[in-house]
C-alpha positions in Angstrom: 0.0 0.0 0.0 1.9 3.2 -0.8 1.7 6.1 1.7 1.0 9.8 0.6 4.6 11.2 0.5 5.4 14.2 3.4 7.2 16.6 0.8 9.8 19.5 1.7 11.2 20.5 -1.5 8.9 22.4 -3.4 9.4 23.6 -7.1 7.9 25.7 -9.0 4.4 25.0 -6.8 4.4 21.2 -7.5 5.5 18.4 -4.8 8.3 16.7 -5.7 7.7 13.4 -4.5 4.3 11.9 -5.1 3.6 8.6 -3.5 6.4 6.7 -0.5 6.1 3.0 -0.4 7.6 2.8 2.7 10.3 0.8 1.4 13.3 2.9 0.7 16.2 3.1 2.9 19.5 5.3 3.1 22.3 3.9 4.5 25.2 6.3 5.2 28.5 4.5 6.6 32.0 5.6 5.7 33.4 1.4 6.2 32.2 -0.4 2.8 31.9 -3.6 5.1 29.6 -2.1 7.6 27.7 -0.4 3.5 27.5 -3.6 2.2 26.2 -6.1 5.1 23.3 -3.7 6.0 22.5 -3.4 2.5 22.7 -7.4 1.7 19.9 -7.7 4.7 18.1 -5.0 3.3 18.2 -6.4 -0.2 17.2 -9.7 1.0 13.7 -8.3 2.9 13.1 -6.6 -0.4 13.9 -3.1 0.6 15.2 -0.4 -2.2 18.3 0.5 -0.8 20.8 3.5 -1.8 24.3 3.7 -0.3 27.0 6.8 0.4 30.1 6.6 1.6 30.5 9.8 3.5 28.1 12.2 4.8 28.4 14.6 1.6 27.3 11.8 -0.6 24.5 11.0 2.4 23.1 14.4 1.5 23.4 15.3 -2.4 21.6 11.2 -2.2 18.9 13.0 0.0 18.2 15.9 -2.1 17.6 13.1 -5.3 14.9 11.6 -3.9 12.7 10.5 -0.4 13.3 8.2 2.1 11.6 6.3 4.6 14.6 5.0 6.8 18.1 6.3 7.0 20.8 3.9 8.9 23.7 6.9 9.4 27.3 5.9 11.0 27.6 8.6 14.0 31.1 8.9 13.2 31.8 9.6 9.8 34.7 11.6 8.7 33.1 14.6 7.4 30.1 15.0 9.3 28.4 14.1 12.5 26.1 11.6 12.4 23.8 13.5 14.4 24.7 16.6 12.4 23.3 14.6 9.1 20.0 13.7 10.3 19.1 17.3 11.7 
């Protein structure tokens, strides 16, 4: 069942995002181990899954489209972990 999206970026007048399926997870760790374990589970319960590498990365994936999780790494090398999801 897909979920009326809650949309912050507005262009233009128009939402950006139209419909969340509650499926789409961000996962924002600066160890590709740590990237690619989370993402195997989450790949394996059917979940669409993006990856970045450093919180940059976390952010320019954010403005590209919604999410309905984000697994962030409180220590990356460029930014707070706590920093990125405020």
């Amino acid at each position: 069942m897909a979920l009326p999206a809650r949309c912050r970026h507005k262009r233009h007048g128009t939402c950006k995002w139209q419909v969340m399926s509650g499926r789409h997870v961000l996962i924002v760790d600066d160890e590709l181990i740590m990237r690619e374990a989370v993402q195997l589970i989450l790949d394996d319960q059917s979940y669409d899954t993006v990856t970045a590498a450093n919180g940059v990365d976390g952010l320019n994936r954010l403005r590209q489209r919604a999410f309905d999780l984000m697994i962030v790494d409180l220590m990356l090398p460029d930014i707070n972990g706590l920093e990125f999801i405020a």
